[in-house]
C-alpha positions in Angstrom: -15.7 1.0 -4.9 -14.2 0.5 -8.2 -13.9 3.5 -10.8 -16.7 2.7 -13.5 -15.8 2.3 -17.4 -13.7 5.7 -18.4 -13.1 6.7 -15.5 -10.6 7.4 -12.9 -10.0 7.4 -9.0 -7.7 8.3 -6.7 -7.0 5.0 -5.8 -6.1 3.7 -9.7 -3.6 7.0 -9.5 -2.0 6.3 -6.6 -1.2 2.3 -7.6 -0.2 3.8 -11.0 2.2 5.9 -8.8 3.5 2.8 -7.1 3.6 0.2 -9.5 5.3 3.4 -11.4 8.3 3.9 -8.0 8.5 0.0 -7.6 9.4 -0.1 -11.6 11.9 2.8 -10.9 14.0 0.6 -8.5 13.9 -2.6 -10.1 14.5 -1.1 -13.4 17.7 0.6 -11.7 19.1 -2.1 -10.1 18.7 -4.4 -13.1 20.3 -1.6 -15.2 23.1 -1.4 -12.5 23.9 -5.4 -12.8 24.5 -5.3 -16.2 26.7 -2.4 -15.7 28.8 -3.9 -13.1 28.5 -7.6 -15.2 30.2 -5.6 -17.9 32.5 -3.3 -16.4 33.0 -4.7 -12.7 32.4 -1.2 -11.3 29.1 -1.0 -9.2 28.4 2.5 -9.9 25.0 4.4 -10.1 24.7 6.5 -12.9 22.4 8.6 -15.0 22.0 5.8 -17.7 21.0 3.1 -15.8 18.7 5.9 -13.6 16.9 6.9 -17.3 16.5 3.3 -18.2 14.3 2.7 -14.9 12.3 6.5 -15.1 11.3 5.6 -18.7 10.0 1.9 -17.7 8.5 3.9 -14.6 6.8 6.1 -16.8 5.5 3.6 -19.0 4.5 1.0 -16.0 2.2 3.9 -14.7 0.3 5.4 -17.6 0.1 1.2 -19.3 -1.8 1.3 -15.8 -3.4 4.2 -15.4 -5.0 3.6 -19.3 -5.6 -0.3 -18.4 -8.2 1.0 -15.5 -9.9 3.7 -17.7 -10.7 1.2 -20.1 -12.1 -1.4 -17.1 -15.6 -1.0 -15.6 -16.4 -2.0 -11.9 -16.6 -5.5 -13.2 -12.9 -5.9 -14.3 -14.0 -6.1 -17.7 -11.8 -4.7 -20.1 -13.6 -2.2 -22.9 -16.7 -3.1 -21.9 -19.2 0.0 -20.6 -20.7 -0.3 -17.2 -24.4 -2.1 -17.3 -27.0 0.2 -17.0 -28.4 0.4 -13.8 -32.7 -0.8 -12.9 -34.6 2.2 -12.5 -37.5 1.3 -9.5 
């Protein structure tokens, strides 16, 4: 079932968490290409490991927020309809 307008499940946390690793490695190994374009040395080092935590970070919450703000519809800032009352 999907989480209903502002709110949050364990399932939009946990593919926040992944989209949020998956972003860590490409954002690495792009940093790490550019480093070894440059210098010709493929080394792994903290700068190129910061550049893909901080678009890890931001990948995550961007998603995280993106699915508070959706209701079960996949209908961004729009509230849930109400629901018939029998």
């Amino acid at each position: 079932m999907k989480s209903k307008f502002t709110k949050i499940n364990f399932k939009d946390i946990a593919k926040g968490f992944i989209l949020a690793f998956i972003t860590t490695l490409v954002g690495t190994a792009i940093s790490m290409i550019n480093i070894f374009k440059e210098t010709g040395i493929f080394d792994l080092s903290w700068q190129s490991v910061k550049l893909g935590l901080c678009a890890a970070a931001v990948a995550g919450f961007s998603y995280i927020i993106k699915n508070y703000f959706t209701n079960s519809k996949d209908q961004f800032a729009k509230p849930d309809p109400p629901h018939p009352k029998f």
